[in-house]
N, CA, C and O of each residue as an XYZ file, in Angstrom:
276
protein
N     128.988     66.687    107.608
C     129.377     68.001    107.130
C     130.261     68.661    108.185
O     130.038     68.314    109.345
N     131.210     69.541    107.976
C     132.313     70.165    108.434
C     131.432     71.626    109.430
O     130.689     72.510    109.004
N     131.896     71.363    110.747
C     131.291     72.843    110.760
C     131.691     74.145    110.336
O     131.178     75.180    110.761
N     132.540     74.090    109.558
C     133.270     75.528    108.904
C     132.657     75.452    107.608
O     132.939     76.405    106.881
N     131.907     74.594    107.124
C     130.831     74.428    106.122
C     129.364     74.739    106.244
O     128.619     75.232    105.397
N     129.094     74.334    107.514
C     128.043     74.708    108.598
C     127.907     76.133    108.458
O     127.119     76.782    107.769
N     128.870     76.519    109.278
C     128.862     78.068    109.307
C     128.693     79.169    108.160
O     128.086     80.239    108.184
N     129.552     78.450    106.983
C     129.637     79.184    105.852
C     128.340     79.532    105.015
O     128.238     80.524    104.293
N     127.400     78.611    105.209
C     126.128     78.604    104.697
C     125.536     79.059    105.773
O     126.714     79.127    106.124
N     124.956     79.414    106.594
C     124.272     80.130    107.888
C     124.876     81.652    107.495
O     124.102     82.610    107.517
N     125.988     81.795    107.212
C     126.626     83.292    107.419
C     126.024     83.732    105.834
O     125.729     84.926    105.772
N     125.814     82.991    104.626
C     125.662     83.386    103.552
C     123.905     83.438    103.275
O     123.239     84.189    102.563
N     123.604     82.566    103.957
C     121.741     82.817    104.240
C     121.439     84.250    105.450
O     120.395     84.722    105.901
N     121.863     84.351    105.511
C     121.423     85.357    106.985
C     121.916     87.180    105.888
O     121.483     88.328    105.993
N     123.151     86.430    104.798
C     123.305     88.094    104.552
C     122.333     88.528    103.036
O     122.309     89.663    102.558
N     121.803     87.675    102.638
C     120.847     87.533    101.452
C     119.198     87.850    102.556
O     118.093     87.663    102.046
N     119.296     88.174    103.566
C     117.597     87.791    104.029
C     116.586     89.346    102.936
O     115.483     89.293    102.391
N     117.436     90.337    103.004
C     116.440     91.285    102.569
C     116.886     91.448    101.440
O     117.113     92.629    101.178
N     117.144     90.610    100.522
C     117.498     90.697     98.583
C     116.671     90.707     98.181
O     116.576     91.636     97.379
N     115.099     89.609     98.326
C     113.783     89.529     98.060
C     113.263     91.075     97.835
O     112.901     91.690     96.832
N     113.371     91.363     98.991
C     112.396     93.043     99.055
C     112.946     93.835     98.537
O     112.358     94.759     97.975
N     114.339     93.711     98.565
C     115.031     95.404     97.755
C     115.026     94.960     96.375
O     115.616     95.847     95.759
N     114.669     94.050     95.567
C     114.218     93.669     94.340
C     113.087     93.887     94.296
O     112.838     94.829     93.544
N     112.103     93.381     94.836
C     110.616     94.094     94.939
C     110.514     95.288     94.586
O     109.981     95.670     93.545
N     111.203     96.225     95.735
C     111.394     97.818     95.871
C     111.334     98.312     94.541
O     110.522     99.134     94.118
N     112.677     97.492     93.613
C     113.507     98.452     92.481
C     112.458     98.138     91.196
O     112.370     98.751     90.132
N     111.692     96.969     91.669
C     110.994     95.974     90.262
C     109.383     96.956     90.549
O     108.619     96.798     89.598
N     108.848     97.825     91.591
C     107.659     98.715     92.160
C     108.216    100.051     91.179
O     107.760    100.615     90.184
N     109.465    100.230     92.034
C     109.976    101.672     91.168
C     110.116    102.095     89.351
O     110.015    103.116     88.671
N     110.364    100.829     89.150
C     110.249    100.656     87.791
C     109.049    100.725     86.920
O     108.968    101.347     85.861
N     108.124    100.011     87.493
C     107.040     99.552     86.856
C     106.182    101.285     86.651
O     105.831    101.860     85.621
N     106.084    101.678     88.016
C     105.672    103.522     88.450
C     106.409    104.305     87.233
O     105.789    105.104     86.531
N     107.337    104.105     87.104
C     108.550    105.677     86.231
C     107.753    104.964     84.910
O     107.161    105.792     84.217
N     107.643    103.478     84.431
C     107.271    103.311     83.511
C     105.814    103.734     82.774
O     105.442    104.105     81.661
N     105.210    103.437     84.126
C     103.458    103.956     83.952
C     103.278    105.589     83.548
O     102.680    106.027     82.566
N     104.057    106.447     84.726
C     104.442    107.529     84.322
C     104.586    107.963     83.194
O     103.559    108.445     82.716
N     105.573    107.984     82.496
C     106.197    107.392     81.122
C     105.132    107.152     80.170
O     105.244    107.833     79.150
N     104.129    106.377     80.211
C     103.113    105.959     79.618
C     102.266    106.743     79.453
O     101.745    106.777     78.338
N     101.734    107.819     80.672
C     100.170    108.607     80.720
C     101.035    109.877     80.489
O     100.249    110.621     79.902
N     101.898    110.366     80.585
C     103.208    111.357     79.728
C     102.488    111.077     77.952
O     101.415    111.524     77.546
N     103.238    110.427     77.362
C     103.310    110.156     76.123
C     101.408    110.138     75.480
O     100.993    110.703     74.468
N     100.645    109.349     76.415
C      99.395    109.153     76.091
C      98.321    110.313     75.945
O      97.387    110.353     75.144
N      98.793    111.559     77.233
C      98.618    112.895     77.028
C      98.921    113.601     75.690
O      98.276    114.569     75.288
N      99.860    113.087     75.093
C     100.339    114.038     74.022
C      99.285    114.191     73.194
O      98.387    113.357     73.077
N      99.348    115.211     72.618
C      98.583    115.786     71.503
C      99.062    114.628     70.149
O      98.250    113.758     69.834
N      99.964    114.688     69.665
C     100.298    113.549     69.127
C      99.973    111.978     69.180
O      99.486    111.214     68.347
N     100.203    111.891     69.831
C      99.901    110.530     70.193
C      98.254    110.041     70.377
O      97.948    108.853     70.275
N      97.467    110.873     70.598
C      96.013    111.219     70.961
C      95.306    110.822     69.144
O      94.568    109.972     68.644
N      96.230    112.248     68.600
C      95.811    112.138     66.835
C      95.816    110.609     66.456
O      94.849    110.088     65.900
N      96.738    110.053     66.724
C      97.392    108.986     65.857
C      96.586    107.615     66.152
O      96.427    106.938     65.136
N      96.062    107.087     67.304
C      95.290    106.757     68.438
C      93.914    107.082     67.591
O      93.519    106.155     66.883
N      93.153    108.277     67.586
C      92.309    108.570     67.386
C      92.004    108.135     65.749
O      90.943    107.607     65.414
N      93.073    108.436     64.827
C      93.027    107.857     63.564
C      93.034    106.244     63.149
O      92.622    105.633     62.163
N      93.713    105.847     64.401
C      93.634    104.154     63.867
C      92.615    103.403     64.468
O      92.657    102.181     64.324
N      91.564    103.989     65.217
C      90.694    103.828     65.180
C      89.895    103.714     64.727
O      89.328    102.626     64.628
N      89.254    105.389     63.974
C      88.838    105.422     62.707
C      89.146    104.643     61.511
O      88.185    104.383     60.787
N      90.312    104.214     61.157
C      90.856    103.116     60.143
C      89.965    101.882     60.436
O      89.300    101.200     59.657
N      90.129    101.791     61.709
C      89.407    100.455     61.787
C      88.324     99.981     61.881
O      87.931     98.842     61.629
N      87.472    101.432     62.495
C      85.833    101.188     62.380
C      85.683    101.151     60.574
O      85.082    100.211     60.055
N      86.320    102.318     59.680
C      86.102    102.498     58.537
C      86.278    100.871     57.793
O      85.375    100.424     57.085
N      87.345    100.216     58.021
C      87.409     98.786     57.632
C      87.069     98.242     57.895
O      87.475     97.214     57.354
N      85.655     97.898     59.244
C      84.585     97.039     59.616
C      82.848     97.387     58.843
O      81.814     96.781     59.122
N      83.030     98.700     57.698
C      82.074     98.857     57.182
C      81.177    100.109     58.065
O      79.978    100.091     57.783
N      81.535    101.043     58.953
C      81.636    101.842     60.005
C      81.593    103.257     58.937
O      81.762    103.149     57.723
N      81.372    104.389     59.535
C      81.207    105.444     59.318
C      82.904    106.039     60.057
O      83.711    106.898     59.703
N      82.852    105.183     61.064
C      83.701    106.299     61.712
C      83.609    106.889     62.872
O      82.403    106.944     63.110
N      84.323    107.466     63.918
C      83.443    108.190     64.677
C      84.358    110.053     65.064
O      85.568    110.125     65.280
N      83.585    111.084     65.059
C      84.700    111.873     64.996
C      84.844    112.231     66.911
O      83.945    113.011     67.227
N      85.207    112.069     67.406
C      86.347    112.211     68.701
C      86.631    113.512     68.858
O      87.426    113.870     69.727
């Protein structure tokens, strides 16, 4: 192998060393805004009803009373 081939790969490994972690970082940040996002929407009054009804649907279709929440 050429050392100007040598080099070229040493210079291209050395500038990738922290790509791993600042993907980590952005793939942490994401996952958080998303969870966020999640207990947001799950709070809703809406979303609570709707949740709370298909529940009931489903105890009612296992032969269930129901339960009132």
């Amino acid at each position: 192998m050429s050392k100007a081939l040598v080099s070229v790969r040493r210079f291209r490994h050395r500038s990738e060393r922290g790509a791993a972690t600042a993907e980590y970082a952005v793939s942490i940040v994401a996952a958080c805004g998303l969870g966020g996002i999640l207990i947001a929407l799950l709070k809703s009054p809406a979303v609570t009803a709707m949740l709370k009804a298909i529940i009931n649907y489903a105890l009612k279709a296992a032969g269930m009373d129901g339960v009132q929440i």
